[in-house]
C-alpha positions as CSV (number, residue, x, y, z in Angstrom):
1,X,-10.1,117.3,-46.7
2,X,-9.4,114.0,-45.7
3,X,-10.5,110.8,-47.6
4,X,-13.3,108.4,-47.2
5,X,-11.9,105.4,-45.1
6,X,-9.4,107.8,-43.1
7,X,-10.0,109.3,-40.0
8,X,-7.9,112.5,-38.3
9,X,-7.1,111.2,-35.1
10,X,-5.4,114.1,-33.3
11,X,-1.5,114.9,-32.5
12,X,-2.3,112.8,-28.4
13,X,-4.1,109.6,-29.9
14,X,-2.4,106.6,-31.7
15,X,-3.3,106.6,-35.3
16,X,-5.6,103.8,-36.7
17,X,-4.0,101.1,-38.3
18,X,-5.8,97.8,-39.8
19,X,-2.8,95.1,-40.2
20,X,-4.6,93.0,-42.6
21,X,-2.7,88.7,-43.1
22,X,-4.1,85.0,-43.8
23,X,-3.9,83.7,-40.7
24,X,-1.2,83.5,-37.8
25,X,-0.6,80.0,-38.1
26,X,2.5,78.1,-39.3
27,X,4.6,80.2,-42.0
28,X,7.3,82.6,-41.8
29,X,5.2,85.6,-43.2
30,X,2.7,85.1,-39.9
31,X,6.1,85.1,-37.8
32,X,6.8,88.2,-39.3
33,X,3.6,89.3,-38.0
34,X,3.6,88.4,-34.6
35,X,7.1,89.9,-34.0
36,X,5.9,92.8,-35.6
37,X,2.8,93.4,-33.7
38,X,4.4,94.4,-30.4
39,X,5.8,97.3,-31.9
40,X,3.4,98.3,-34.0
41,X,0.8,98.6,-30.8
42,X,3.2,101.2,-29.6
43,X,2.6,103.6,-32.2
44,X,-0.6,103.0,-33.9
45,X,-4.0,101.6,-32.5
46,X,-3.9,98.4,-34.5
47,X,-6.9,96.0,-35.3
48,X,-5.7,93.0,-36.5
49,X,-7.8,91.2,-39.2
50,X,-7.3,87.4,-39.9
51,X,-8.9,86.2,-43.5
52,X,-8.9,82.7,-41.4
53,X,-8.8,82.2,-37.9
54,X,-6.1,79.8,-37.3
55,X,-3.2,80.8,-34.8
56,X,-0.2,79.6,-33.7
57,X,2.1,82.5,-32.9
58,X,1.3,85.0,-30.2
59,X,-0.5,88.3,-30.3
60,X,-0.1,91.8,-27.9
61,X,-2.8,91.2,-24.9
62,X,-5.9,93.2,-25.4
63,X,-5.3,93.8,-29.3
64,X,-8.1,94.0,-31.1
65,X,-9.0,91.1,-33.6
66,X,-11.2,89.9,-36.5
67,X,-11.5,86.9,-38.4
68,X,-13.1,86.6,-41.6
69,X,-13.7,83.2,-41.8
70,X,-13.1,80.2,-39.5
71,X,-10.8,77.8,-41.1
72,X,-10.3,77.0,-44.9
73,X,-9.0,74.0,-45.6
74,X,-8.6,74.5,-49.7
75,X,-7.5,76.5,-52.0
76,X,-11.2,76.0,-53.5
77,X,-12.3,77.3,-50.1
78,X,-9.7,80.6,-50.1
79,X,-10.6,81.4,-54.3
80,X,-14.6,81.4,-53.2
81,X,-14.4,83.5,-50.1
82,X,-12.3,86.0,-51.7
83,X,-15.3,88.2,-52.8
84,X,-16.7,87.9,-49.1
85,X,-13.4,88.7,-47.3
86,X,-13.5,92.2,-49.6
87,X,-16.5,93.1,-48.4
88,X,-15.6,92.5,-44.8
89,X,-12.7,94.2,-45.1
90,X,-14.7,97.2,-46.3
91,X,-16.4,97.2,-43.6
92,X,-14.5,97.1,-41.5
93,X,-12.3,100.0,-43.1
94,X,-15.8,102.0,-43.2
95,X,-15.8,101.0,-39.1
96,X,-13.0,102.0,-37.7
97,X,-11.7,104.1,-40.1
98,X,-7.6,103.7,-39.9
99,X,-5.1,106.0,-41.7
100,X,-3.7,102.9,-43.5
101,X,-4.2,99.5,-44.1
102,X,-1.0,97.3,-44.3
103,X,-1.1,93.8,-45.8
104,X,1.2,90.1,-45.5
105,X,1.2,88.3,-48.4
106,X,-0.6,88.0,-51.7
107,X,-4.4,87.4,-51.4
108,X,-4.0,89.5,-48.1
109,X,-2.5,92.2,-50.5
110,X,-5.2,91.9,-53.0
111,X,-7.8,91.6,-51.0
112,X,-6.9,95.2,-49.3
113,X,-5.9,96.8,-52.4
114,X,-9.6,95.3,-54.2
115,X,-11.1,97.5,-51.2
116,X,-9.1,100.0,-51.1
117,X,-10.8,100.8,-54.7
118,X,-14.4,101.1,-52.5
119,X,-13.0,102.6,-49.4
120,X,-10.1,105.0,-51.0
121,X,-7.9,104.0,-47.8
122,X,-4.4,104.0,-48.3
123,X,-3.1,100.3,-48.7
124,X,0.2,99.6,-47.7
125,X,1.3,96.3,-49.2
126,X,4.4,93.7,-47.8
127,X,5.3,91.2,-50.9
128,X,7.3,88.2,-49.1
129,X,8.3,85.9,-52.0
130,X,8.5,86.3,-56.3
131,X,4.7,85.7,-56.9
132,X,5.3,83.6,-60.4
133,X,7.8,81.3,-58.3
134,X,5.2,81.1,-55.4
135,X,1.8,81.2,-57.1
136,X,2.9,79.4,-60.8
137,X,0.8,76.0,-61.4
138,X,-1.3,76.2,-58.8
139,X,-4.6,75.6,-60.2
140,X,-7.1,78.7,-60.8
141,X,-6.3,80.5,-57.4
142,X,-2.5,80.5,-58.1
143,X,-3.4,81.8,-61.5
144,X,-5.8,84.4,-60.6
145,X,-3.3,85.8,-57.9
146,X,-1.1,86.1,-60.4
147,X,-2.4,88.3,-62.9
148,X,-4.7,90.0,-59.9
149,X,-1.0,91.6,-58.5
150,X,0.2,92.6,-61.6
151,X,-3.2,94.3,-62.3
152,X,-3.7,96.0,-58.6
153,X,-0.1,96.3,-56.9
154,X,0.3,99.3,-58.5
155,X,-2.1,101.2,-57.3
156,X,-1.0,100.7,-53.5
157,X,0.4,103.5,-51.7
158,X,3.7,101.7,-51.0
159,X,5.3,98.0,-51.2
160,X,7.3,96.3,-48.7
161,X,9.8,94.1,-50.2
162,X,11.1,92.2,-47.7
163,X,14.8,92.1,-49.9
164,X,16.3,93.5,-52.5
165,X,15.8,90.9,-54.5
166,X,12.2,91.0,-54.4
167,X,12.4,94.8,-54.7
168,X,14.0,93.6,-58.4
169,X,11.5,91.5,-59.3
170,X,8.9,93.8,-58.7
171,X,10.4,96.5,-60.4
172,X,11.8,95.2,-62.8
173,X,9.1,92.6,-63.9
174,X,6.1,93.6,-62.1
175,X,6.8,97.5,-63.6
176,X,6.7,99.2,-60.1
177,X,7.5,102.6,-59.8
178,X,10.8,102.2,-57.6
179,X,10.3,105.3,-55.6
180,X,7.4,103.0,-54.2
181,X,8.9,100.2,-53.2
182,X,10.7,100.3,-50.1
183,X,13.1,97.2,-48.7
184,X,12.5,96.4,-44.9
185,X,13.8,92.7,-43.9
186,X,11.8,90.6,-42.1
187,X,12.5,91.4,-37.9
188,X,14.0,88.8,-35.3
189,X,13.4,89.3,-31.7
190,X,16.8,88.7,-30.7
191,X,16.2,89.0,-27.0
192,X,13.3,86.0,-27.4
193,X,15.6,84.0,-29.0
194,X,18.5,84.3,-26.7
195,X,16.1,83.3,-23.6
196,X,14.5,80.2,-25.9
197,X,17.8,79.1,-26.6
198,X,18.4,78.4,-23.0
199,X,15.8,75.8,-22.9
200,X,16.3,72.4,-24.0
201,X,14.9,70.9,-26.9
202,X,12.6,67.6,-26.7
203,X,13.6,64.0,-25.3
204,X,15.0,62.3,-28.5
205,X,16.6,64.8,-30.6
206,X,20.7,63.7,-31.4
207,X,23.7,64.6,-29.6
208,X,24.8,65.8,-32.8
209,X,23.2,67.0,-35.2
210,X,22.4,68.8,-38.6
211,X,19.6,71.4,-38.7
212,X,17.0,72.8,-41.6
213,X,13.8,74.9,-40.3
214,X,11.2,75.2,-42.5
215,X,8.0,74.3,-44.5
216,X,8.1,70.6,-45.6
217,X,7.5,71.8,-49.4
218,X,10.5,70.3,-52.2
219,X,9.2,72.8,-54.8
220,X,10.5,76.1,-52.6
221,X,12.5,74.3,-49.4
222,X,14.1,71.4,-51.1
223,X,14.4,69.2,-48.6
224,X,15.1,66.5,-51.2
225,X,18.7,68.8,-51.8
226,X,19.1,68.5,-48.0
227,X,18.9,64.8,-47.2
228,X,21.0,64.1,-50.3
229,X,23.8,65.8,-48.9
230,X,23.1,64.3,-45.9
231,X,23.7,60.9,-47.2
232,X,27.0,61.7,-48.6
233,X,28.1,63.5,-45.5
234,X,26.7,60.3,-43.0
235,X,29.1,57.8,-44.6
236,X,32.2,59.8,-43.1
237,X,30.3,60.5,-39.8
238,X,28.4,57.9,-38.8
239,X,27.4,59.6,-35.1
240,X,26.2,62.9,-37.5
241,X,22.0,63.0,-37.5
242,X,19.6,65.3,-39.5
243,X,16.6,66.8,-38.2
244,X,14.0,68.6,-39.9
245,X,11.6,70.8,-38.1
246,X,8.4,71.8,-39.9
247,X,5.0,70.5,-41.5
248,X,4.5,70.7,-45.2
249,X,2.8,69.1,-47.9
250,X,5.5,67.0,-49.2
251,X,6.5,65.6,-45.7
252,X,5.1,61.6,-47.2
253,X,7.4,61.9,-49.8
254,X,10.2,63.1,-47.8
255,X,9.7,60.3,-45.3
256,X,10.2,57.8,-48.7
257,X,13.4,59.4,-49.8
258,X,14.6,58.8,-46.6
259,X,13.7,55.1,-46.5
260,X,14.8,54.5,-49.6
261,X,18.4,55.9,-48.4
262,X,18.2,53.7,-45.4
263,X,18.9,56.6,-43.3
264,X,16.0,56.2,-40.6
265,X,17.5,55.8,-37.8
266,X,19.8,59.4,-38.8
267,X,17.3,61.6,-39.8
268,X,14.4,63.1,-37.4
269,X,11.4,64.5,-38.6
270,X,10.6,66.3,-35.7
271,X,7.3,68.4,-37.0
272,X,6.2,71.7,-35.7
273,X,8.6,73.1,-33.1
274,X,7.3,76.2,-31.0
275,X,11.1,76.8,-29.7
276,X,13.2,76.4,-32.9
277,X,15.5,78.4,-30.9
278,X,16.5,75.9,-28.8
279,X,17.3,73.5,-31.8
280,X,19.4,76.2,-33.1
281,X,21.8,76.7,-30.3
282,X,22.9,73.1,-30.3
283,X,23.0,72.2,-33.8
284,X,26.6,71.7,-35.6
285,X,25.3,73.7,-38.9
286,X,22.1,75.2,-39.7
287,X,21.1,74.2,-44.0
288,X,19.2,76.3,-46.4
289,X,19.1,74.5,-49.7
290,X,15.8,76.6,-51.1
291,X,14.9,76.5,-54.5
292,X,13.8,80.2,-54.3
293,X,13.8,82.5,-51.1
294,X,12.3,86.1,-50.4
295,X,13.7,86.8,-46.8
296,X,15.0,83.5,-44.9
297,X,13.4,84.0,-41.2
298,X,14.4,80.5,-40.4
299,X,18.6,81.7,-41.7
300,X,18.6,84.7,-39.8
301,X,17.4,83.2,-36.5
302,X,20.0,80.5,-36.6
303,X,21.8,83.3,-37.4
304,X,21.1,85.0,-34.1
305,X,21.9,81.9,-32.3
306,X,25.1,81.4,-32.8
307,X,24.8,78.6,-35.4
308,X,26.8,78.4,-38.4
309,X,25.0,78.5,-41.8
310,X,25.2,76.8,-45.4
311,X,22.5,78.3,-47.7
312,X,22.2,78.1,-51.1
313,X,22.5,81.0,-53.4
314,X,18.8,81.0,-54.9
315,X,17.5,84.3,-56.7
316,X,16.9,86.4,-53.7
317,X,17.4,86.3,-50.0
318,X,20.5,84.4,-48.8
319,X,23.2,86.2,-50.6
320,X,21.6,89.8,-49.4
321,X,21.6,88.0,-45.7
322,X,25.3,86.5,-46.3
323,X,27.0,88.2,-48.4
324,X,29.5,86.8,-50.7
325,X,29.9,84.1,-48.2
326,X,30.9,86.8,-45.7
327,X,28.6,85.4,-42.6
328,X,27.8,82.1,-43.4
329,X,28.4,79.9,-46.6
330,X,26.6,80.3,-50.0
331,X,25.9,76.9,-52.4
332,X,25.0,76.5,-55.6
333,X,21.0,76.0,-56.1
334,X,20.3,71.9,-56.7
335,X,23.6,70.5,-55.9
336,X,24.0,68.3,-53.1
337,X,27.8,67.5,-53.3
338,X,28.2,71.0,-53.2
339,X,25.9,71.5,-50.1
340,X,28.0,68.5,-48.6
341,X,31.4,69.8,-49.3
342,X,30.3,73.3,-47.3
343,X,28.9,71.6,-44.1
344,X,32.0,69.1,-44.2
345,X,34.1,72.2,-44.7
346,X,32.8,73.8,-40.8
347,X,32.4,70.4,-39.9
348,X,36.0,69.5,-39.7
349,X,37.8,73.1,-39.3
350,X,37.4,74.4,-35.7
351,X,38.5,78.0,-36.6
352,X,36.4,78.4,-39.6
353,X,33.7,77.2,-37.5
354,X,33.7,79.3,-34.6
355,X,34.8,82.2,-37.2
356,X,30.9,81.9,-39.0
357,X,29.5,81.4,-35.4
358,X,30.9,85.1,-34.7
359,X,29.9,86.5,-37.9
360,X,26.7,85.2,-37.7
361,X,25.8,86.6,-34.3
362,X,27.5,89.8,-35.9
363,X,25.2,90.0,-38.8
364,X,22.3,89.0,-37.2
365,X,21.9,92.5,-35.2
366,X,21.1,94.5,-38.3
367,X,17.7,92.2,-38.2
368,X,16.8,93.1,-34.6
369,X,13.1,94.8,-34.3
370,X,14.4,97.2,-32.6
371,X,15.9,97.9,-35.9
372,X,13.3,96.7,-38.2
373,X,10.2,98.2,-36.1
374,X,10.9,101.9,-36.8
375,X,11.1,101.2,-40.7
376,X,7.6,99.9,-41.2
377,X,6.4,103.0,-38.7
378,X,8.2,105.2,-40.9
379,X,6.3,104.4,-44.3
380,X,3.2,103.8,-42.4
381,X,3.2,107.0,-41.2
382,X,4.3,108.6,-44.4
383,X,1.9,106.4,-46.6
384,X,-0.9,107.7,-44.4
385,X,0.0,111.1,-45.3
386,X,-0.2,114.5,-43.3
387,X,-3.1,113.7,-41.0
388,X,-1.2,111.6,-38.6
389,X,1.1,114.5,-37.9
């Protein structure tokens, strides 16, 4: 007997899938998602559902989708809807009745796991980051996510833990049963990048230059770590720039630090970028100076281009990604000299250089979705249980 919410589709149909995120606008977990999507199409007939209709990376032609809500612009707005968005996702569970529902982040993950106690479908949950480093003093929403995924994410069918690291945390601090928490990195569609990367990046941006991808936000990024190094490394190359690519909400304060280091006219806030790839491929050295990590995308796809990394070695994510400085370099967390001395250090050594550009490319290949895309069919299809077979 098959349970309420789940639906036996037969051995020549796809089975149903609801692929429940936020939005597809802006961060790395909706990149994840869109990359994701074209393979999951193939195998399952996916609706996708949006809790807020914003987008910004692609979607398969023809795939079904649903948005909750149009656009919430605060977290007021997110914590009040939350009731609402369960109820639509019950509804739509009772509608179209999928074998599992998977779920991007963590009021995504709560929300399907609070409906998943009305419907009895079988959530499948993907935890990007280490909610207390993500969520912690953020007002009543942060705290309510909080304690609202210690409370449910044990009762999902399986986790996704997008590193090992994460798979720690959750295990180890979030008391997960370990046999249900499966590690799948985050996918990179290394074909798309290699055609992006042919493509030149906008009028204005340096001959030479220093890269970081990623949300404007000092708390997690550290951008603050970033342009710090970068003053020490500009005043032994002069003709060396920095350009950031991404929006945030610290972006007024890193535009201060940078005025008050009279380095305007060297560093290049360049905003939202839809072809990072094309930054990539010409950059002398792609920096990661996060605070706290849960699967880099913006690392592994400079990885992928060819570009030579410095990351530092924050709790979880760059280390499982580089090794012990195997494929790119590894920093200590908060110190800028060090970040300096790493990027001077490919800078000025041709061999080394082009030695991380190989390893880079080399490492990046375990990430392709042709990789990555059989994984989450896998524990869909097991988490959904015998009547997909």
């Amino acid at each position: 007997m098959l349970k309420h919410g789940h639906k036996c589709t037969g051995s020549n149909k796809r089975p149903r899938l609801i692929f429940l995120v936020p939005s597809l606008a802006g961060g790395g977990a909706e990149k994840t998602a869109s990359t994701l999507l074209p393979y999951l199409v193939q195998a399952f007939d996916v609706t996708l559902a949006l809790l807020e209709n914003r987008r910004t990376y692609p979607v398969p032609d023809k795939l079904r989708v649903v948005a909750f809500s149009g656009r919430l612009d605060s977290r007021a707005a997110h914590l009040v809807r939350i009731p609402c968005h369960v109820m639509a996702t019950v509804q739509l569970v009772r509608q179209r009745q999928p074998g599992v529902v998977l779920s991007f982040m963590e009021q995504a993950n709560i929300i399907n796991l609070l409906s998943s106690c009305i419907t009895g479908h079988r959530a499948v949950i993907s935890q990007r980051t280490e909610p207390y480093r993500q969520h912690s003093g953020k007002g009543l929403l942060g705290r309510l996510i909080l304690h609202a995924s210690r409370l449910f994410y044990p009762m999902a069918s399986q986790v996704i833990a997008v590193s090992a690291g994460i798979r720690r945390v959750l295990v180890g601090r979030y008391g997960l049963a370990p046999e249900r928490v499966t590690v799948i990195h985050n996918p990179v569609h290394l074909e798309s990048l290699r055609d992006q990367s042919m493509s030149l990046p906008p009028a204005g941006i340096p001959q030479r230059f220093l890269l970081h991808v990623g949300r404007i936000s000092l708390t997690a990024k550290a951008q603050d770590v970033i342009i710090e190094a970068f003053h020490i490394l500009h005043q032994r190359h002069t003709d060396l720039s920095l350009v950031l690519v991404g929006e945030g909400p610290d972006r007024r304060r890193v535009k201060r630090q940078v005025h008050d280091l009279s380095l305007e006219n060297a560093v290049v806030l360049a905003g939202w970028q839809d072809n990072v790839a094309a930054f990539m491929s010409r950059a002398e050295v792609f920096v990661l100076a996060s605070r706290y990590e849960g699967w880099p995308n913006a690392l592994a796809e400079a990885m992928a281009c060819g570009c030579p990394v410095v990351a530092t070695d924050c709790e979880t994510g760059p280390r499982e990604m580089l090794g012990d400085s195997e494929y790119g370099l590894l920093t200590p967390v908060d110190d800028p000299e060090a970040v300096a001395h790493s990027v001077e250090r490919l800078l000025t050594d041709k061999s080394g250089r082009e030695y991380f550009q190989k390893q880079a490319r080399k490492r990046s290949q375990d990430f392709g979705i042709e990789y990555i895309g059989p994984e989450y069919v896998r524990v869909l299809r097991n988490a959904a249980g015998p009547e997909l077979d």
